[in-house]
C-alpha positions as YAML, in Angstrom:
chain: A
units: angstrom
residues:
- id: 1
  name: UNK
  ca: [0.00, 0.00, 0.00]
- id: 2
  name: UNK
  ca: [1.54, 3.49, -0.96]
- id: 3
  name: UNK
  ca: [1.04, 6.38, 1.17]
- id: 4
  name: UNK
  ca: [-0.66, 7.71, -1.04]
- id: 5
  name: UNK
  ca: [-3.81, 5.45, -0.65]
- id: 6
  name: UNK
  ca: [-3.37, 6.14, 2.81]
- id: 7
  name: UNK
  ca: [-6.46, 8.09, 4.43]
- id: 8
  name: UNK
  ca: [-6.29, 11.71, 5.34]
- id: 9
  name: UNK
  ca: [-5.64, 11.00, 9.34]
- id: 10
  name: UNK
  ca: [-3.32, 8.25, 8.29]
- id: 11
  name: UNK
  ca: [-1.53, 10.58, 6.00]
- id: 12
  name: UNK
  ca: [-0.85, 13.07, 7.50]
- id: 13
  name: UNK
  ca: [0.34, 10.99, 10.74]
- id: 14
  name: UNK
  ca: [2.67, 9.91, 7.74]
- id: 15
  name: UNK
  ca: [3.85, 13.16, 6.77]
- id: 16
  name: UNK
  ca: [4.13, 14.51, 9.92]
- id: 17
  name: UNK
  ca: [6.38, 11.35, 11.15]
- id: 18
  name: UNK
  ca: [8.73, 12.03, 8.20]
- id: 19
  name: UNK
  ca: [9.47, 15.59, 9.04]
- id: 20
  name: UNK
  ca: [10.28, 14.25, 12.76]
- id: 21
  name: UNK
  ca: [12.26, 12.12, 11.19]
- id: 22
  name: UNK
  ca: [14.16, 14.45, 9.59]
- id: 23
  name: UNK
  ca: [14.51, 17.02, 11.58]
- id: 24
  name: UNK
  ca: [16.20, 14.55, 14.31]
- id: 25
  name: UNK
  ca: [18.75, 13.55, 11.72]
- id: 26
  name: UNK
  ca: [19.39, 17.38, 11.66]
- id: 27
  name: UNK
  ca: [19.74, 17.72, 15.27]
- id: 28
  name: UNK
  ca: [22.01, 14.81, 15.27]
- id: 29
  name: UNK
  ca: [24.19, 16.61, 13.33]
- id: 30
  name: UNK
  ca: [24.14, 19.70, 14.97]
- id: 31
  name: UNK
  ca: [25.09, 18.31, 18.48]
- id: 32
  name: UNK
  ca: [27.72, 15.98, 17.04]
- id: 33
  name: UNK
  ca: [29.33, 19.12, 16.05]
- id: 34
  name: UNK
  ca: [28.52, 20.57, 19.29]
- id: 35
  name: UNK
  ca: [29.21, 17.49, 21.68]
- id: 36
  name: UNK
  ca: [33.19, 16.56, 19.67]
- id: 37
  name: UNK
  ca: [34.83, 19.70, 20.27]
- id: 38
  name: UNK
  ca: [33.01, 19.99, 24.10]
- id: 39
  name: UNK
  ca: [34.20, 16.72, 25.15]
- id: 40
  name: UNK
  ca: [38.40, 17.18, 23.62]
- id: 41
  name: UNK
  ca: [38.04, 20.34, 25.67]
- id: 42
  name: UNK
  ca: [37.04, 18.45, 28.63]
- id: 43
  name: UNK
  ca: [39.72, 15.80, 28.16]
- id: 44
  name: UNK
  ca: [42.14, 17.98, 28.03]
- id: 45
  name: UNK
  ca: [40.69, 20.16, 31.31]
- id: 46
  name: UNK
  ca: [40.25, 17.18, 33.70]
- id: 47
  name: UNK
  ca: [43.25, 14.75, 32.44]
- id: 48
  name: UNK
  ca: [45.85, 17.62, 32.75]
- id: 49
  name: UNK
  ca: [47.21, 17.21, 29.55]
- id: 50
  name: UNK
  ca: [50.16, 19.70, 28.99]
- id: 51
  name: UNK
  ca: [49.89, 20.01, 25.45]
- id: 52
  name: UNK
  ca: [46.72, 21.14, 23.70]
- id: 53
  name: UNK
  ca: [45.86, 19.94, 20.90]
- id: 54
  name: UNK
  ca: [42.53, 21.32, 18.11]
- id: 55
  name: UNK
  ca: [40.51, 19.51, 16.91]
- id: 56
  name: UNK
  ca: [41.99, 20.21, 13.71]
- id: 57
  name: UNK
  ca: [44.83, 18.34, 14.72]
- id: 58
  name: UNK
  ca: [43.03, 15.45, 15.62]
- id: 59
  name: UNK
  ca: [41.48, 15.06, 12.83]
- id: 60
  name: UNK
  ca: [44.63, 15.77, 10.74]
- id: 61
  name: UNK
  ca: [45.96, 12.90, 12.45]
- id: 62
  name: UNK
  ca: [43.21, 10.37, 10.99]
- id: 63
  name: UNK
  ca: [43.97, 8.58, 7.42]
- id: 64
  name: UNK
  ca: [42.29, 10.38, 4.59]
- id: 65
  name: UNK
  ca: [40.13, 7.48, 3.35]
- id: 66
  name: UNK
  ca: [38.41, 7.43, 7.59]
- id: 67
  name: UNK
  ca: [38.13, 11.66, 6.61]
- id: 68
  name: UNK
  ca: [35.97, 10.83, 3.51]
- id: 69
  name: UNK
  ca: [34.11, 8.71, 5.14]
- id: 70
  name: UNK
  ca: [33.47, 10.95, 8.07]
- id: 71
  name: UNK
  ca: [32.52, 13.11, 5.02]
- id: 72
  name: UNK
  ca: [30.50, 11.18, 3.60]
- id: 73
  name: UNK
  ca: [28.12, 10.09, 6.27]
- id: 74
  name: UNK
  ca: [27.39, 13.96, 7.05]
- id: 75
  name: UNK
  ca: [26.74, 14.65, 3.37]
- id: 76
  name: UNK
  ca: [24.50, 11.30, 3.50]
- id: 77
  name: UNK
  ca: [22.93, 12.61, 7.00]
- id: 78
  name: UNK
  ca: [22.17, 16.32, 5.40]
- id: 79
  name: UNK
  ca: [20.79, 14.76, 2.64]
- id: 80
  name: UNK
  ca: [18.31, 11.85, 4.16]
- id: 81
  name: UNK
  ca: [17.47, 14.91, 6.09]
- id: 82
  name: UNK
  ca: [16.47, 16.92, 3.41]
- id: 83
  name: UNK
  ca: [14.71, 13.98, 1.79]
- id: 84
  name: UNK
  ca: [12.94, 13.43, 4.76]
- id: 85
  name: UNK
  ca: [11.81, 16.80, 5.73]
- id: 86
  name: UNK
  ca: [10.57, 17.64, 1.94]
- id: 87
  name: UNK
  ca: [8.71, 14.03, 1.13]
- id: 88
  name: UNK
  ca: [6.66, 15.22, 4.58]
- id: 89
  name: UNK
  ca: [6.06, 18.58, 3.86]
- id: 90
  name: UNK
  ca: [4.76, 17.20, 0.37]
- id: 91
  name: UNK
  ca: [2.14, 14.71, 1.90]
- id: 92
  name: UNK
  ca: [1.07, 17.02, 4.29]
- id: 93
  name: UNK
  ca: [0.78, 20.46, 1.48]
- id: 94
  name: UNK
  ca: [-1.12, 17.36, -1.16]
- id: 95
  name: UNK
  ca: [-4.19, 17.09, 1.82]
- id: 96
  name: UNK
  ca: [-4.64, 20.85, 2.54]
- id: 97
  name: UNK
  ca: [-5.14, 20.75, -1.40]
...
């Protein structure tokens, strides 16, 4: 059954769960980029390490083929995301129609 056979309630429940869906991918990202620097910066607070090293460093210090596909899972993340958010928003905009 396609969601598009789906009843108004039911569709809508649909569309509505898709836009959750993608906005928590969103999120995800977001505090990943919030949560990695935080917690080097609190590594290097409470273990009393003398030298201090960026994030930049760190992930200088990783091969390149784990940096593409750090890369890649973001650029798959912002775009499921996307997908996500705009299939919802079009089953929701097709039953105010």
């Amino acid at each position: 059954m396609k969601p598009d056979d789906y009843n108004p309630m039911a569709r809508e429940a649909f569309g509505r769960t898709l836009i959750d869906v993608g906005v928590s991918i969103f999120k995800s990202i977001i505090l990943l980029f919030t949560v990695v620097p935080l917690a080097a910066i609190l590594e290097i607070v409470f273990l009393n390490q003398t030298d201090l090293s960026s994030i930049f460093e760190i992930l200088g210090a990783l091969s390149g083929s784990t940096q593409l596909l750090i890369i890649g899972f973001l650029i798959i993340g912002f775009f499921a995301g996307h997908w996500f958010r705009k299939e919802g928003l079009r089953h929701l905009h097709e039953l105010e129609e």
